[in-house]
N, C-alpha and C positions, 0 to 999 in steps of 0.2 A: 633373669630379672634385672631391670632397672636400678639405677644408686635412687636414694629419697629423692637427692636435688634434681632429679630428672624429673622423678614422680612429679615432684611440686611442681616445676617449669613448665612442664606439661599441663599441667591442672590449670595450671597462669594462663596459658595460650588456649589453651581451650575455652577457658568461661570469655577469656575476652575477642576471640573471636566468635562464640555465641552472641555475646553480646551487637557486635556490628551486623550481627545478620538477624537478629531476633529483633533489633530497637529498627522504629519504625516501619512493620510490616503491613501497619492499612494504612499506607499512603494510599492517594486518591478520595479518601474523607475529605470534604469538604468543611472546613473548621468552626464553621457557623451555623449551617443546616442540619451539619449531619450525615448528607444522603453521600454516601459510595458510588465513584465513578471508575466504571471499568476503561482504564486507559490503554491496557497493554492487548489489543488483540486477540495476537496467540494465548496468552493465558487466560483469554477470555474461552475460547475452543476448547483449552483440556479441562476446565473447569464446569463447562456445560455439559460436553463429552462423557464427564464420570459420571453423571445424573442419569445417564443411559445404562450405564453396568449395571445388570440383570432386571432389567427393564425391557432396553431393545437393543442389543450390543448391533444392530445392522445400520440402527439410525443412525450411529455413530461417523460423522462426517471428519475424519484428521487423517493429516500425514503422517499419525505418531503412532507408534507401539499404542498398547495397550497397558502395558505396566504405570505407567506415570498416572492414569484414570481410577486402576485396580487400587492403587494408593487412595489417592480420595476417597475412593467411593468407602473402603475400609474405614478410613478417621471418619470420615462421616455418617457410618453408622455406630461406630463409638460414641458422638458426639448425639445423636438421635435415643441411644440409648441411655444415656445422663441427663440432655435437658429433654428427651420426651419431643422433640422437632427435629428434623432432617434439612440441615442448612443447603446441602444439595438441590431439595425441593424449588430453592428461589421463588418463596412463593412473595417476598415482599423485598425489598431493598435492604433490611438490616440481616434475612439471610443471605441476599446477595453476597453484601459483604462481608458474614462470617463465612462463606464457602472459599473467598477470595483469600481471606485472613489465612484460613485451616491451609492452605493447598500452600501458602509463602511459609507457613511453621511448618511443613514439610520440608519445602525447601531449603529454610532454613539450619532444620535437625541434617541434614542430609550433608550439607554443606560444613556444616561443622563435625560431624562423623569424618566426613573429606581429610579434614585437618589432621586428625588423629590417624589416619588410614597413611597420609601422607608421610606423615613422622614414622610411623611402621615400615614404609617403602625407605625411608631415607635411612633408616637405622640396619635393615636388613642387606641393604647394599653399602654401605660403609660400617656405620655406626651410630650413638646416639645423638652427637651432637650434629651429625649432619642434619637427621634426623626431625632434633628440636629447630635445625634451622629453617629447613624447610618448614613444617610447620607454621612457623613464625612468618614466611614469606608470604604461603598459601592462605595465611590467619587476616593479614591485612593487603592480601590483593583486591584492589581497585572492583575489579570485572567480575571479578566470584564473589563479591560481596555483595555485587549491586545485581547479579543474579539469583540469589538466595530470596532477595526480593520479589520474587517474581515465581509463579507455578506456570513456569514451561520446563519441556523435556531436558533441558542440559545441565542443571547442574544432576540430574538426577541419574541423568548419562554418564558425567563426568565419577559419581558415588560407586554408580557397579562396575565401572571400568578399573576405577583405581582399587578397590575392592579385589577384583578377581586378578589384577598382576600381582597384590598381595600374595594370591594363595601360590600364582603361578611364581613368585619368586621361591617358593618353600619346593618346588617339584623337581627333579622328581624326587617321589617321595613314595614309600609303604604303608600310607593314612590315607586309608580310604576315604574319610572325611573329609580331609583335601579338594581331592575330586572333585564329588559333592559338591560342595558350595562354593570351588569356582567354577564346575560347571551352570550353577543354579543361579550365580552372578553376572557370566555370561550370558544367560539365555536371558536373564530381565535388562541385560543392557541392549541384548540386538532385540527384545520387546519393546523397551524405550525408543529407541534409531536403529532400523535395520545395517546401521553402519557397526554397530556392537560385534556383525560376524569379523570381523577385523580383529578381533582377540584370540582369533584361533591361532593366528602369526606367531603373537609372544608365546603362545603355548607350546607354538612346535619347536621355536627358538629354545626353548628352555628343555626341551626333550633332544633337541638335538645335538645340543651343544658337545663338545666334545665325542661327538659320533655318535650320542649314544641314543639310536635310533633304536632298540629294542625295545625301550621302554612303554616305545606305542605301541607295542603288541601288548601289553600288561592287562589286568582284568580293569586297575582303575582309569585307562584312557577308554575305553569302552564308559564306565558310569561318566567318566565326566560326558563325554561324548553324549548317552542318553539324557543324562540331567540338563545339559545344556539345549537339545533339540526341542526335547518337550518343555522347557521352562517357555522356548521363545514362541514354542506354538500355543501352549495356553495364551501366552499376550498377543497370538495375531493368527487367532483360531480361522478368521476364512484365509488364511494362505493356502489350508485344504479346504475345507469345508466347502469355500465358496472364491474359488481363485480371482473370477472375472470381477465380483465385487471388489476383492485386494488390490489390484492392478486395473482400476477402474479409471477414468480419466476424465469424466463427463463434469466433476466439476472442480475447482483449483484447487479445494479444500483434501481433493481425493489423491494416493498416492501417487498416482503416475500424473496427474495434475499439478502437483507440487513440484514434481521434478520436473518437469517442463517448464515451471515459472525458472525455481533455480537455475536452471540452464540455461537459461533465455529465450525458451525456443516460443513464450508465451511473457510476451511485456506485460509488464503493472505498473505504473505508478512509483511503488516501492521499492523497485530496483533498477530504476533510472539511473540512481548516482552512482552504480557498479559498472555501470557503461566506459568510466574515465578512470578504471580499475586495471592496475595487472594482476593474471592469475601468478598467485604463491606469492609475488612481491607485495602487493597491497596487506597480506595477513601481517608479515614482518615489520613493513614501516609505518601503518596506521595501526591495526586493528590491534596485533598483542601491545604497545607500546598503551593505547588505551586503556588496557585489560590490566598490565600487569606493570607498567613503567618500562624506562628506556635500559635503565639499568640490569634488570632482571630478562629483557630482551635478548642485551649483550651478553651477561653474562651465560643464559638458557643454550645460544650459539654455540658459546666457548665449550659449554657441558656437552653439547651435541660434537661436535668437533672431539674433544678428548673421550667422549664413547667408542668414537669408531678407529682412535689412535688405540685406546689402552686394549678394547676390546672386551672390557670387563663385564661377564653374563651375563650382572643387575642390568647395568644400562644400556648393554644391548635389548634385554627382554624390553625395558624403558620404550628406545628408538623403534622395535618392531610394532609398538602403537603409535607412537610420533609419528614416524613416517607415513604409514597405511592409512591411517585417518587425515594427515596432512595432505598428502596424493589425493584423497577423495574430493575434500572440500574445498581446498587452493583451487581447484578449474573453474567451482563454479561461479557460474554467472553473479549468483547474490552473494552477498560477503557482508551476511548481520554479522557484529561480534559476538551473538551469543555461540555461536557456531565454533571458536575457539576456545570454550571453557573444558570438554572432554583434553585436551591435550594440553590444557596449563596445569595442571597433577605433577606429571611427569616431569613437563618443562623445568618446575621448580626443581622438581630434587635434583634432577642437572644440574641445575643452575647452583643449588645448596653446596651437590655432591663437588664443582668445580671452586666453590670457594673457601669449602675447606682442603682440597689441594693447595689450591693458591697459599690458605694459611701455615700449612704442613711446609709448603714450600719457603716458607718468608721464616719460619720458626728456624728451621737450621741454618738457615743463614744471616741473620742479623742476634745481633749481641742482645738486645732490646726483646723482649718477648710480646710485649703492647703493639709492638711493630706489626706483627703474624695477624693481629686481630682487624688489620685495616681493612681486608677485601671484605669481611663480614659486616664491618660499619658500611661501607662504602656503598654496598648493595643493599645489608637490612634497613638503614636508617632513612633513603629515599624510598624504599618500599613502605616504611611504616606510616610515614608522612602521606606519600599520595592514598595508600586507603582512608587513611584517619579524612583526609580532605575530602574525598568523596563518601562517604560514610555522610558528613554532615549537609549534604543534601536533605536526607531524610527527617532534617530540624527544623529547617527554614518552611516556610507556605510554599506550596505547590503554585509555579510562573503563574498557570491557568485557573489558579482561584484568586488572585491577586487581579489579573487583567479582567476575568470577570466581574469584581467588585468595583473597578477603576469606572467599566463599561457601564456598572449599575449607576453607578452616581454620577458619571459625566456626558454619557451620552443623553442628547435630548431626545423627550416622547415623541414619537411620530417621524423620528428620523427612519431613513431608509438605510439598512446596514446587509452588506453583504458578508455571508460565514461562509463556511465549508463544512462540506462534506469528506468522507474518507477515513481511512484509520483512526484520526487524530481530529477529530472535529470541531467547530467553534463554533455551533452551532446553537449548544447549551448553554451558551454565556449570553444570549442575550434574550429580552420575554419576548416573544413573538405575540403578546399582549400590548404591551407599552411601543413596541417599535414593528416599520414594516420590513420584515426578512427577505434577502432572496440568498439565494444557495446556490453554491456555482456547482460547476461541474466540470472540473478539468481534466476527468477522465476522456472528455470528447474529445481532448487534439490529441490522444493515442491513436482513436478510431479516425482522426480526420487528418490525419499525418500521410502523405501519399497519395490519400483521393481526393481532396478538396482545395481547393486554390488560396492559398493564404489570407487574398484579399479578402477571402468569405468567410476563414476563422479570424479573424477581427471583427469582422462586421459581426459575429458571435459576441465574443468580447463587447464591443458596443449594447449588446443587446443585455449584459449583466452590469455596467459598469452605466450606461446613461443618464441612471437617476439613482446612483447610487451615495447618499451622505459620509457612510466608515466601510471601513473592512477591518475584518477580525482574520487575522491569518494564525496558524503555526509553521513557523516555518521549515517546520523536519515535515510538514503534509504534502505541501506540492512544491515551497519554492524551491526548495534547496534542490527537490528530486529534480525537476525543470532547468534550474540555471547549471545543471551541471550536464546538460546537452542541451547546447547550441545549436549545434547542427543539426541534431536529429531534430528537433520541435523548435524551430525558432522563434513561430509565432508565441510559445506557451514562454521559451525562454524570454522572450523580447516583454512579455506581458508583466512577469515578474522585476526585470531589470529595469525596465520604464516607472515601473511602481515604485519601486526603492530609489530610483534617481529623481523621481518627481514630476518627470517627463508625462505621465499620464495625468497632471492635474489633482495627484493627491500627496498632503505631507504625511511622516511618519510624526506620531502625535507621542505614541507612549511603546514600550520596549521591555518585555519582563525577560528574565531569564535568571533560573538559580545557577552559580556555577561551582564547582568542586573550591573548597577553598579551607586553611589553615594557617593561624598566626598572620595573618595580611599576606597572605601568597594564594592565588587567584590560578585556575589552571585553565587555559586555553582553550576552547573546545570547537573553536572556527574550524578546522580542517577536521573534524571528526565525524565519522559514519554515521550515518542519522539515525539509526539506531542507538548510539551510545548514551544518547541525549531526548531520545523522540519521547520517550516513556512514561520517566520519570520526573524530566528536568528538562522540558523543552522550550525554546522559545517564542513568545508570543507577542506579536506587532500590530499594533491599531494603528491604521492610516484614517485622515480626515481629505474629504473633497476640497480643492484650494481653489480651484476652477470652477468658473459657472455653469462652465457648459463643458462637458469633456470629449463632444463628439468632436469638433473640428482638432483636434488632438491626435484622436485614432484613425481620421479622413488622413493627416498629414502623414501617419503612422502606413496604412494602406497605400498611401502614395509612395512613400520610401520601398516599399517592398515591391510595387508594382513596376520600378524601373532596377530593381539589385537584378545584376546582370550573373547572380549564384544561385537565384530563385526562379520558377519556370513563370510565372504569373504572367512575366512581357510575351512572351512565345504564346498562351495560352491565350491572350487575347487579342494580338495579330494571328493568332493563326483561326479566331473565329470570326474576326471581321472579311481574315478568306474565304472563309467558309459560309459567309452568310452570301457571301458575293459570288459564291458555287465557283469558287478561282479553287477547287480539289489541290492541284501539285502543291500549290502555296502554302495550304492549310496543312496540309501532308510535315511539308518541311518546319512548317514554325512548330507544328506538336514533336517531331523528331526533335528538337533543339529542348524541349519540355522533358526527353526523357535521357539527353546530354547531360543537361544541368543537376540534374538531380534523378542520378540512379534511383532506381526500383521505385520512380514515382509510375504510380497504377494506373491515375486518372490520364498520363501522357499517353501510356498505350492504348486506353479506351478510344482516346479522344483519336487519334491516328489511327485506330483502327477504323473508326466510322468515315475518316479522309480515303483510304484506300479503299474502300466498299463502294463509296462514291465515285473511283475510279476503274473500278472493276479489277480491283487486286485484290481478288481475294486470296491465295496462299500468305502475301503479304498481312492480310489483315488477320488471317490465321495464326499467324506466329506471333502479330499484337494480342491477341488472346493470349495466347499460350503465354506471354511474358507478364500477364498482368494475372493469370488466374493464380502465381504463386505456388502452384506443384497440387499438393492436395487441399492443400486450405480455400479454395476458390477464392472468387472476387467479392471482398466484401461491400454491404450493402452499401456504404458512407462513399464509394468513389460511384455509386451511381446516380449518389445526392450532388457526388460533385461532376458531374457529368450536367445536372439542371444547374447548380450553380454556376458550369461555366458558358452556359449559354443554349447545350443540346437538352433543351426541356423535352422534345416531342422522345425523339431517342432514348432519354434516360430514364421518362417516365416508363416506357414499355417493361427494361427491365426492372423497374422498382415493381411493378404489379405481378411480375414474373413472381420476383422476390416473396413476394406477398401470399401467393398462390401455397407457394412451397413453405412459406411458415405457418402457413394455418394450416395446414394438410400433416407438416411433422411436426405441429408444437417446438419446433425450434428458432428461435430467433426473438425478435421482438415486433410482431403483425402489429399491436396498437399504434406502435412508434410509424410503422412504417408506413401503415393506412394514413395517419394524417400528414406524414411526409407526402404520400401520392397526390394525399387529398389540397396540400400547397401547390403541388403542381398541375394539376390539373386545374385551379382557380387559376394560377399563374396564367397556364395557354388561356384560359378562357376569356381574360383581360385583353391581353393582346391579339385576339379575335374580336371583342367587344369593340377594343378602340379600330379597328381594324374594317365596322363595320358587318363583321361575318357573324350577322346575330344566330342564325341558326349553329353552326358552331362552335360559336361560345356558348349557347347554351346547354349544348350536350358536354362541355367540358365540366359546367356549373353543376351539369346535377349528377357527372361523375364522382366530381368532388365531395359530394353531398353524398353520394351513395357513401366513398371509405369515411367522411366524417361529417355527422347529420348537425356536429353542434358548430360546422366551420360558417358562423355568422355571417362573413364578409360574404359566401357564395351566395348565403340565402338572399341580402341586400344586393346586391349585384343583379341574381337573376330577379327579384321586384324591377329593379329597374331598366333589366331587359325587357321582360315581359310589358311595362309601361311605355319603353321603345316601339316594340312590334304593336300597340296601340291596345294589347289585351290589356285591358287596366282592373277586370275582377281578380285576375291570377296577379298579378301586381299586388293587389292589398290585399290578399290571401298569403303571400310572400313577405307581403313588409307588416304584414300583424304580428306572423313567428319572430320576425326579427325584434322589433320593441318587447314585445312580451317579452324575450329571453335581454336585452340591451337594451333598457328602460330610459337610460341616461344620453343614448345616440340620439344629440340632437338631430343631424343629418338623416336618421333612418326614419323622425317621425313628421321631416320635415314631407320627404319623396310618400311618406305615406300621405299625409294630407293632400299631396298636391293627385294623389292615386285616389281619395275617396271625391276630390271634386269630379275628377272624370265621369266617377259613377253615380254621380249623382247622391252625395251624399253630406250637403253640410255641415249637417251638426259635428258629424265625425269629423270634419276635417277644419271647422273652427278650435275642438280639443286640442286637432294634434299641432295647428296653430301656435296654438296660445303654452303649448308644454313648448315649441320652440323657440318660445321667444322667453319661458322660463330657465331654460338651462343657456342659450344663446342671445343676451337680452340684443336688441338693437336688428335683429336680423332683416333685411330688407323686404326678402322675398316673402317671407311671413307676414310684415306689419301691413305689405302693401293687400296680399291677398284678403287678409282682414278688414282692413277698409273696402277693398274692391267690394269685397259681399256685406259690406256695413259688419261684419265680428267685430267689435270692440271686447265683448266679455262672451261668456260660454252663454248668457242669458238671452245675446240675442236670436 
């Protein structure tokens, strides 16, 4: 039994560590409307997710156990059972937000259980004051507090982990009930993260310790053994049931899809800034310093280091989870910091358990006994401070209801603002009523990175940015991910750093951001994982156009790139001016220099492979295949768009239709996107046959185009005015009637009409389409003069 003053200290750290994790759990209320914005994602997944428990557990699309769903869906038929609704349902926004609400008071309760679980580890391996200290560490860390906020899987990982080295610190033991509920702790943490089978380590650690390997013949390693298997398969019933489902991959949300992203072996957006990461050192000097302070860092070290000096059972059983879950997630590819909250438990009592050495050490030796209690201020009193400071985030307005309202009342009606899309979007903040939206999409220079010629992802860029007024950014969405590969994306990085230096013609007008802060101390959060900040507390940047015109900007921009002698663009377009000139060898060598310059560029081998085809090398052009098709993943569709971008229209269109063939046929890929891509190109040749003279030719390009996209305007206008070339002039204004009818406003389209219904003999029609051209295009010549030629002054005559 505990002394009282424990009891009480305890009681103390518990309600006020509840307290930091229970105050302010509906963030994302909007403070004036009301309405609940789901900011965080993932906790957007396990929260939809549990709406599926015994409904349709298949539909169920996550990377996660089933235990963290099994929770919810539990409270939320408590909750269905008292107010008579099931906030699960989401059948309006205020249950939205109570399902969001319930699944963070999980977290919350979970997270502060944590605390109490922690003081039990730290008292069981020393005593109670380590105990209470720990506690105290774990009560006001930064990262478990600002996780508790949140219903995703890790603090809830972090609960039956620390949980079941509880029981395993008590084993071996002749309590069958032991067993039992760590093995029943175990199996709902490898339910939660199949990374939970990791606790079987401390389990053997602690059976084995002094030899005493008999003990796992005993009847209760067997129950824990059952209780732990079947706990983990209740939460991840198709590991049998339905294995291929479990291990399915088809899309990122599914498990072997998600490890795929985390490993990098499948880029996103989101873990771009892990690219400028070392594995295991990144967790150390960014992510737990975030999580938990610098202090407790060092200290966590020091405990780790005197675990494996003293050898003492506790903290070895400790280290055999430290390490085996550290080993796991230090390689991978992404490094969110929620990913470190399972292993700050532990860290702390370490860290506790080494400062009361340190005090035990400093007690018998200095005369002074105040002295002993230094290491204990030194490390509690910066740990208490950096949660307290980030804690009050949760006080202040959310960046992005602030820049919203800023947006509401400064931005002018009818300005043109460009948002984003993506995890983190800013697309809610402004009315697509009052103002003209466009939405970028900067997911395209993932897929345009490699097959497309730089100078043609600008001219992208130009095509969002040339009548653009604001932009609404976050910048944990794409810039940060962006400007921390250069190399890799330069056109995305060069877009965002031109933005922020002003280089592209817009200023930065306004700036939110909440930061962790206490007593006038502000904490830093530049260098931090954009997760630490993206969530809760992220930054948002409203630029204004400074420039009239922003194209000659991005022409000068394009031109810089078209001579960097680190980028293929100068090769790719001497080597087509070879190639138009059927000079083969030449063309050959300037695309070889294309795929110098910048390895595993795709579109270099395409393009060099169709020089050598043209030279009759074909082995050669075989093994340009083979380097460009990437192993199993084939050649994707965007280096055969840059293949027309860089010039081989006739060539790339063949295998975009290829392309097209095979996505309609398996439903995979995206055939709409790609039919009007064809359908570009194929108007494209049919122009340059048009001017070219080769009206039969271009015709058949025009109504190719028309066949993959019937509503591509420009083909229909085009072929009107081939058809008026080859002197058919009824198919002409049979051609340019579709075209007005659907482009009312083309003065041009109704001009070529009129001058198509004189042919046929048709004035009255072509006094109308007259007189509408010289309504939208007043002054027009050719209009005024045919009006007079045939006396039209008005529709009456």
């Amino acid at each position: 039994m505990y002394a009282k003053q424990t009891k009480i200290a305890l009681y103390v750290i518990l309600l006020l560590s509840g307290c930091l994790r229970f105050y302010g759990l509906d963030w994302g209320t909007h403070p004036e409307t009301g309405i609940f914005h789901r900011f965080h994602p993932d906790e957007t997944t396990v929260v939809e997710s549990s709406a599926l428990v015994g409904v349709s557990m298949k539909q169920i699309v996550a990377p996660y156990g089933k235990a963290p769903m099994y929770l919810l869906w539990a409270a939320g038929q408590v909750v269905s059972v008292v107010s008579g609704s099931n906030p699960l349902l989401q059948e309006d926004n205020r249950s939205i937000r109570l399902a969001h609400v319930l699944g963070r008071a999980i977290s919350a309760f979970l997270g502060t259980l944590t605390v109490l679980l922690v003081f039990l580890v730290g008292t069981r391996i020393c005593d109670s004051i380590t105990g209470l200290f720990a506690a105290v560490l774990l009560g006001f860390s930064a990262g478990h507090i600002q996780q508790c906020h949140y219903y995703t899987v890790d603090v809830s990982l972090a609960f039956w982990v620390t949980l079941a080295i509880y029981y395993i610190l008590r084993m071996p033991s002749q309590n069958v009930g032991i067993y039992l509920s760590c093995g029943i702790a175990c199996g709902l943490a490898t339910g939660t993260r199949l990374v939970g089978v990791w606790l079987g380590i401390p389990f053997l650690l602690a059976h084995l310790w002094r030899a005493n390997w008999k003990s796992l013949l005993s009847r209760q390693f067997s129950i824990y053994f059952v209780a732990a298997a079947g706990t983990a398969l209740i939460c991840e019933p198709f590991l049998i049931l339905d294995p291929d489902h479990f291990f399915g991959d088809d899309k990122v949300l599914q498990l072997m899809g998600s490890i795929k992203v985390v490993k990098g072996e499948h880029i996103q957006i989101w873990t771009l800034a892990d690219f400028d990461t070392l594995p295991y050192i990144h967790h150390v000097i960014n992510l737990l310093p975030y999580s938990i302070g610098w202090t407790l860092v060092a200290t966590s070290l020091l405990g780790v280091t005197a675990a494996l000096a003293k050898r003492h059972k506790g903290s070895i059983v400790l280290l055999g989870w430290v390490i085996c879950y550290f080993l796991t997630i230090g390689y991978l590819h992404s490094k969110p910091i929620r990913y470190t909250v399972p292993m700050v438990p532990p860290l702390i009592v370490l860290s506790a358990w080494v400062c009361i050495l340190a005090k035990e050490w400093l007690r018998k030796r200095c005369k002074h006994h105040l002295v002993s209690w230094l290491p204990i201020l030194l490390v509690g009193v910066p740990s208490v401070v950096f949660g307290l400071s980030f804690s009050r985030i949760y006080s202040q307005e959310d960046s992005r209801f602030s820049a919203e309202r800023w947006a509401r009342e400064n931005i002018p009606s009818k300005a043109s603002v460009l948002v984003e899309r993506g995890g983190f979007p800013t697309s809610w903040m402004v009315s697509s009523e009052k103002h003209r939206l466009k939405v970028d999409d900067a997911s395209y220079f993932l897929i345009a990175e490699n097959c497309v010629p730089y100078w043609a992802q600008i001219n992208y860029v130009e095509t969002k940015l040339s009548d653009v007024d604001w932009i609404l950014i976050i910048e944990e969405n794409r810039m940060v991910q962006y400007m921390s590969v250069p190399d890799r994306y330069p056109v995305a990085f060069g877009l965002y750093e031109r933005l922020v230096s002003g280089r592209l013609g817009f200023d930065q007008i306004q700036r939110f951001k909440v930061s962790p802060s206490v007593a006038g101390w502000q904490l830093s959060e530049a260098n931090a994982e954009p997760t630490v900040t993206a969530f809760d507390h992220p930054a948002v940047t409203i630029f204004k156009r400074r420039a009239e015109d922003v194209r000659p900007l991005l022409t000068e921009w394009a031109e810089e790139v078209g001579v960097d002698k680190h980028l293929p663009d100068r090769y790719i377009k001497s080597g087509m001016a070879s190639y138009r000139e059927e000079n083969w060898q030449a063309a050959a060598e300037s695309f070889q220099r294309t795929t110098e310059v910048r390895p595993g560029f795709i579109l270099g081998h395409l393009l060099l492979r169709e020089a050598y085809l043209k030279q009759g090398r074909k082995e050669d052009a075989t093994r340009q295949w083979e380097l460009a098709t990437l192993g199993k993943n084939g050649i994707p569709v965007e280096a055969r768009v840059g293949m027309v971008k860089a010039g081989m229209k006739a060539e790339g269109v063949v295998y975009l239709e290829r392309f097209l063939r095979i996505a309609r046929n398996t439903g995979r890929g995206d055939p709409v996107r790609i039919a009007k891509v064809v359908a570009q190109v194929r108007f494209a040749l049919g122009v340059e046959h048009h001017q070219g003279g080769h009206y039969e030719l271009a015709m058949g390009q025009y109504t190719s185009a028309l066949d993959h996209n019937p509503d591509l305007h420009a083909a229909k206008f085009n072929m009107g005015i081939l058809h008026y070339n080859l002197q058919d002039y009824e198919a002409s204004v049979i051609a340019l009637e579709q075209v007005v009818q659907n482009s009312s406003e083309d003065w041009q389209a109704h001009l070529a009409l009129a001058q198509a219904y004189e042919k046929v003999g048709k004035p009255e029609e072509a006094a109308l389409s007259y007189s509408r051209v010289l309504e939208m295009n007043p002054g027009n010549e050719i209009a005024e003069s045919a009006l007079d030629r045939w006396n039209f002054s008005t529709l009456d005559n």
